[in-house]
C-alpha positions as CSV (number, residue, x, y, z in Angstrom):
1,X,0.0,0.0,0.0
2,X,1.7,3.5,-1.1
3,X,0.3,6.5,0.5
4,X,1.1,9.6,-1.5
5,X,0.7,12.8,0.5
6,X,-1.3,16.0,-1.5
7,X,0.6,17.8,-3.8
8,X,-0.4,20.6,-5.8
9,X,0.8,21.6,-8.6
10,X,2.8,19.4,-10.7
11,X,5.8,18.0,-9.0
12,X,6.9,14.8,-9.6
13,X,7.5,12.3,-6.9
14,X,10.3,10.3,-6.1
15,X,9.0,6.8,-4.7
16,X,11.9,5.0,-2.5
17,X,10.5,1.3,-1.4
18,X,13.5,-0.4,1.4
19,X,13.0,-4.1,2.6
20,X,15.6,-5.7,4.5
21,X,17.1,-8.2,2.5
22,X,18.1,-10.9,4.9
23,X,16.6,-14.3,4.1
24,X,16.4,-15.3,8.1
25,X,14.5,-11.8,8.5
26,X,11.9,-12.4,6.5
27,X,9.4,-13.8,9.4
28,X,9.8,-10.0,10.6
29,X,9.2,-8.9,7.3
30,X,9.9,-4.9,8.2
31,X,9.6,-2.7,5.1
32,X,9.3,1.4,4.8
33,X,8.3,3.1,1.9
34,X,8.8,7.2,1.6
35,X,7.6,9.5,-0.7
36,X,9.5,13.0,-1.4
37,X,8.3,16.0,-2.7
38,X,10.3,18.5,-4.7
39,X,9.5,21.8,-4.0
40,X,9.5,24.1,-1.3
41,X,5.4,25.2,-2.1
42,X,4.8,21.6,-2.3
43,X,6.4,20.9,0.8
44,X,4.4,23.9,2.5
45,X,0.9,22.4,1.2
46,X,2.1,18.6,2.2
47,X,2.3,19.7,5.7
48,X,-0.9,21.4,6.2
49,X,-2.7,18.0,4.1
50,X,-0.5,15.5,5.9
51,X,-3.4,15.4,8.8
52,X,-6.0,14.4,6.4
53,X,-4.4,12.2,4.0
54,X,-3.1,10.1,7.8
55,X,-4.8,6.7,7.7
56,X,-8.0,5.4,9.5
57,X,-6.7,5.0,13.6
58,X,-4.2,6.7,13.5
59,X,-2.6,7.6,16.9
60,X,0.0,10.4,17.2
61,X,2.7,9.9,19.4
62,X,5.3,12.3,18.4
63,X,4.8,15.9,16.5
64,X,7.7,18.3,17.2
65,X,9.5,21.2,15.4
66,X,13.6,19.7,14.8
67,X,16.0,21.1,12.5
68,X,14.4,19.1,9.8
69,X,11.0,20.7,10.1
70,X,8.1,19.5,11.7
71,X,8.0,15.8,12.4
72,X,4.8,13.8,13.4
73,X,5.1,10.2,14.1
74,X,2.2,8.2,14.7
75,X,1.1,4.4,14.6
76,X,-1.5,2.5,12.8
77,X,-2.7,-1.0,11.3
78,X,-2.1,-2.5,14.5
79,X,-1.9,-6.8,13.7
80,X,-1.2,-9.5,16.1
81,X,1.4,-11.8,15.1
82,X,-0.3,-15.1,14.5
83,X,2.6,-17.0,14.9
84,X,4.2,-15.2,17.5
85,X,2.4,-14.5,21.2
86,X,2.4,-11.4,22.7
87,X,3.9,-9.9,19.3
88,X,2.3,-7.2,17.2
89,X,3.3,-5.8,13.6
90,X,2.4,-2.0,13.9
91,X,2.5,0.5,10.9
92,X,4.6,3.6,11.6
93,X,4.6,6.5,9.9
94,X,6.6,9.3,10.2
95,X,6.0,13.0,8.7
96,X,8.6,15.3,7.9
97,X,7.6,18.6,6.0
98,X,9.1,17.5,2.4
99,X,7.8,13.6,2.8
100,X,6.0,10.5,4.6
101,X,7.6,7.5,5.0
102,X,5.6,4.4,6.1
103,X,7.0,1.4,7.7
104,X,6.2,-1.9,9.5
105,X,7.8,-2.6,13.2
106,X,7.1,-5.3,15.4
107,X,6.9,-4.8,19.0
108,X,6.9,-7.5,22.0
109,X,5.3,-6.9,24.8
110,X,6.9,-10.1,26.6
111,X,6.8,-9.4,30.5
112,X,10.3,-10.5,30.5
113,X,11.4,-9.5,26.8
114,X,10.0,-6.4,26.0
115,X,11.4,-4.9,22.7
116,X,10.6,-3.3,19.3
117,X,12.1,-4.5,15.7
118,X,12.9,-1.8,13.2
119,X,15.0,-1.1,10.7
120,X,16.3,0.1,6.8
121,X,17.5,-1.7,4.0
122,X,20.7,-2.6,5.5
123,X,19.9,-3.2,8.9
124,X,17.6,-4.4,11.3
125,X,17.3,-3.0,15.0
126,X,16.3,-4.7,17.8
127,X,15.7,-2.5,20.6
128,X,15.3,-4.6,24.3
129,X,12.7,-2.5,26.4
130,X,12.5,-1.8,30.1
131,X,9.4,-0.4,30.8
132,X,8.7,1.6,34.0
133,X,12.5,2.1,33.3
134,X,14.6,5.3,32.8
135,X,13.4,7.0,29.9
136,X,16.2,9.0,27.3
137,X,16.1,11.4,24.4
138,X,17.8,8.0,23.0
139,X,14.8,5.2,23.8
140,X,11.5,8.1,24.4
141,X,10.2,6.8,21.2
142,X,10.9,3.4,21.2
143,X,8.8,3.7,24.8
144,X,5.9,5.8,23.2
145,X,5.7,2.9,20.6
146,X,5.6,-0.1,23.4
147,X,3.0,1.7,25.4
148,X,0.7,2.5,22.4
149,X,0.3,-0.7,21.3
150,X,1.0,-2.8,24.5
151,X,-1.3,-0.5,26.5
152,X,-3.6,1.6,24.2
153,X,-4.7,3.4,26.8
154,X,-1.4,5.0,27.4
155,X,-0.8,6.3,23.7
156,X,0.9,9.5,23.6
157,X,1.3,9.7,27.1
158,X,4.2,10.4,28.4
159,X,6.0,7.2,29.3
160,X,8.4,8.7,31.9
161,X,5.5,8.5,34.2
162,X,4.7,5.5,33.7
163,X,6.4,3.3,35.6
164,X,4.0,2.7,38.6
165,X,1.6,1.3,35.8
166,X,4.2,-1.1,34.4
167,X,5.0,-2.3,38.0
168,X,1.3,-2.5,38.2
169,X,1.1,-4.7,35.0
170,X,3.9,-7.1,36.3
171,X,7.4,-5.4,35.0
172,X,10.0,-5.0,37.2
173,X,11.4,-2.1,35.6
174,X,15.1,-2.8,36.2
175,X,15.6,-4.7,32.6
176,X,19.3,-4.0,31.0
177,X,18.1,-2.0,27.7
178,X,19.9,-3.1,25.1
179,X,20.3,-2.1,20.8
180,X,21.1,-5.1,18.5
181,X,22.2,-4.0,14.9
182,X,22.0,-6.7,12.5
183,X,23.8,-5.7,9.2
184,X,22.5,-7.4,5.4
185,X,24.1,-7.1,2.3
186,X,22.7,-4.1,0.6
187,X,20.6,-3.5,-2.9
C-alpha cells in the first residue's frame, strides 16, 4: 500500500521502497516506503494536508518542530502476530515537511522480553525494552511505541510517568536496555 501525501501543482514524486534483505529476517518482514516532494510550495501544502491524508486509527505519538522541520510520528494498522504470542506488527509513519515514510515494526510486549524491531535496507534493529525504566532522548520513542500498542490506553502519554503502571502490570522495571544491529548485504 503506497500512501502519496497531496501535492499541488505538478511536481513529480520520487518513490523510494527499502525491505531488508536478509533471508532469516523475512518472518519479521519490516519494510518502509517514503515518498519525497520537490519543491519548497509543495512541501508547505504537504504539511498542512499530511493530517488528512493520515490513515484510519491513526494515533499520534510524536509531532515536534527539529532542525528538519516538523515531524509527526504516529502508529496504525495495529496486527497481532499469528505465529508469535504477545507480538504485534504495527505501521509507523513518520512525517517530515518535504515527505511521509511508512514502515512496519514489530513490537513484543513479553513481561520478560519487552522490545521493538525496526530497521532500513541494511539493517535491522532490535531494541530490548525496560518499561517503568529510565526514559532517554535516545529510547523516548521506542517507549511511546511499546505503550501505544502494549497498553492503548497510554498512547501519547508520556512514558516517563509511567512506571507505577508497568509495575502494576507485572514489570519490574530494572531490565538492561539493550540495541542489536544486525547488518544485510545491501541493494
Amino acid at each position: 500500500m503506497l500512501i502519496r501525501p497531496r501535492v499541488s501543482g505538478a511536481f513529480p514524486l520520487r518513490l523510494v521502497v527499502a525491505a531488508l534483505p536478509v533471508a532469516w529476517l523475512a518472518a519479521s518482514s519490516l519494510a518502509a516506503v517514503s515518498v519525497t516532494v520537490a519543491g519548497s510550495a509543495a512541501a508547505q501544502d504537504d504539511s498542512r494536508s499530511n493530517a488528512e491524508s493520515r490513515p484510519k486509527g491513526f494515533k499520534v505519538l510524536l509531532d515536534r518542530v527539529t532542525h528538519r522541520g516538523r515531524e509527526v510520528v504516529g502508529i496504525y494498522g495495529l496486527m497481532s502476530e499469528p505465529t508469535q504470542p504477545g507480538m504485534w506488527r504495527v505501521q509507523v509513519w513518520e512525517e517530515l515537511d518535504d515527505r511521509v515514510t511508512v514502515a512496519t515494526d514489530k513490537i513484543s510486549c513479553s513481561l520478560t522480553s519487552p522490545l521493538r524491531i525496526t530497521g532500513t535496507a541494511r539493517q535491522l534493529i532490535i531494541r530490548e525494552l525496560n518499561p517503568g525504566g529510565v526514559i532517554t532522548p535516545a529510547n523516548r520513542l521506542d517507549h511511546l511505541m511499546w505503550w501505544a500498542v502494549c497498553v492503548p490506553a497510554q498512547a501519547g502519554k508520556d512514558p516517563a510517568t509511567l512506571g507505577p503502571l508497568a509495575r502494576q502490570l507485572g514489570y519490574s522495571g530494572r531490565l538492561a536496555e539493550r540495541e542489536q544491529v544486525v547488518i544485510g548485504p545491501g541493494r
